[in-house]
C-alpha positions as CSV (number, residue, x, y, z in Angstrom):
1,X,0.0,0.0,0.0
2,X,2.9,2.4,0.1
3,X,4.2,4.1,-2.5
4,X,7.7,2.1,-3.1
5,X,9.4,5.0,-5.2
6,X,8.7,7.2,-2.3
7,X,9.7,6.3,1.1
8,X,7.5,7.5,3.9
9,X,9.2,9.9,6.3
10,X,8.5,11.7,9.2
11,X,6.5,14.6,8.1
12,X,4.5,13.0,6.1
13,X,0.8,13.2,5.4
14,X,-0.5,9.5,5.9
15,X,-3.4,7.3,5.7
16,X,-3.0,4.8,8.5
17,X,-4.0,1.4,8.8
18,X,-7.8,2.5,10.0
19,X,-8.0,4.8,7.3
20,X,-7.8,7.6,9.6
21,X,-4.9,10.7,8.0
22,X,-2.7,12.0,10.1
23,X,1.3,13.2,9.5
24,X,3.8,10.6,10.7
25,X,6.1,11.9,13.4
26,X,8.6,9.6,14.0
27,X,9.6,5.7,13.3
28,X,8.7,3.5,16.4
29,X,11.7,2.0,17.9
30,X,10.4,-1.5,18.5
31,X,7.5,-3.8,17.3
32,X,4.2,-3.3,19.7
33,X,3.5,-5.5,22.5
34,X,2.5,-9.5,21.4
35,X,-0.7,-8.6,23.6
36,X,-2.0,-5.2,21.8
37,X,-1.5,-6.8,18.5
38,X,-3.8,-9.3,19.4
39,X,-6.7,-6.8,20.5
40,X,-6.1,-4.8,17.2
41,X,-9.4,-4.6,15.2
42,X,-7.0,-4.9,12.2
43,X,-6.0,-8.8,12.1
44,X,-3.6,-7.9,9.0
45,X,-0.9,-6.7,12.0
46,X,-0.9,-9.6,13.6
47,X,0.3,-11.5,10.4
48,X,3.0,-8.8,9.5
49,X,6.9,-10.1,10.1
50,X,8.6,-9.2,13.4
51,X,10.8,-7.0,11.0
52,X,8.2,-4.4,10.2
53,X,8.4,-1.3,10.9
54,X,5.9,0.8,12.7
55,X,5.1,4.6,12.7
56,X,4.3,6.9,15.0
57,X,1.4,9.0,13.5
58,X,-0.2,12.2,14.8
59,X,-3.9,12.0,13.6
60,X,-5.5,14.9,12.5
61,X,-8.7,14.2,15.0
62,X,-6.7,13.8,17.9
63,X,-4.3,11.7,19.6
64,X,-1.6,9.6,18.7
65,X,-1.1,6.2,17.0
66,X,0.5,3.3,15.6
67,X,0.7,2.2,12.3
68,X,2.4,-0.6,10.6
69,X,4.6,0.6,7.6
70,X,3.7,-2.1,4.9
71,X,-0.6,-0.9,6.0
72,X,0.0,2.9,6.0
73,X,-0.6,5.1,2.4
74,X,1.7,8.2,1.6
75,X,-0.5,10.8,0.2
76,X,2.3,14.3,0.9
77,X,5.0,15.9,2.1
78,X,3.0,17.9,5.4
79,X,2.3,21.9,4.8
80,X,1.7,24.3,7.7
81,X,-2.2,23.8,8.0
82,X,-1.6,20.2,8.0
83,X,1.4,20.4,10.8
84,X,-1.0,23.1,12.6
85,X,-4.3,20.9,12.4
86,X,-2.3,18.0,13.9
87,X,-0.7,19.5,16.7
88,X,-3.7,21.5,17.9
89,X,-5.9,18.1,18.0
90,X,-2.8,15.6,19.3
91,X,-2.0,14.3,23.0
92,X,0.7,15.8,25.0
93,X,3.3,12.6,23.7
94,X,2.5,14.3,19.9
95,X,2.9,17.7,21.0
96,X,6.4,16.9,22.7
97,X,7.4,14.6,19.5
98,X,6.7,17.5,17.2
99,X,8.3,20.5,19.2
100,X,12.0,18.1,18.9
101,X,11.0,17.0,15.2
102,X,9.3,19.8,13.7
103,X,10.5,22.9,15.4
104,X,10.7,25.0,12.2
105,X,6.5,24.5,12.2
106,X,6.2,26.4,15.6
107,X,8.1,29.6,14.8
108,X,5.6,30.5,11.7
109,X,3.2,33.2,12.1
């Protein structure tokens, strides 16, 4: 579902695994937990490799989240409104990611 001739990057607009868009703020460090893979509503993450690679991605209505990278769709490089529409609706772990990954985003007018 990704675009292979363009990898997907930290800001990022994205369409996660739920279908929900959001801009991807940084990779995940580790696989989830064996136990919230197998509460996912998704069952196409708990067939994916112990290899993949997961993404931390900054919805648009709120929160943060997970996504698997082979399940999530690139759709952009992230503009202001989008960076701006993200921040203003995510948790406070978003809101800290973003102020170390995106700090040129909070000194625009």
């Amino acid at each position: 579902m990704t675009d292979q001739n363009t990898p997907i990057e930290p800001g990022d607009v994205v369409r996660d695994n739920y279908g929900r868009l959001g801009i991807v703020v940084a990779y995940e460090p580790s696989r989830p937990e064996e136990d919230w893979l197998k509460i996912q509503e998704d069952s196409r993450v708990q067939k994916l490799s112990a290899e993949e690679r997961w993404l931390y991605i900054y919805p648009f209505d709120g929160g943060s989240a997970v996504s698997p990278l082979s399940l999530t769709e690139r759709l952009r490089p992230m503009d202001t409104d989008d960076f701006r529409k993200a921040y203003r609706a995510g948790n406070s772990f978003a809101q800290d990611k973003s102020r170390s990954s995106f700090t040129h985003f909070l000194t625009l007018p």
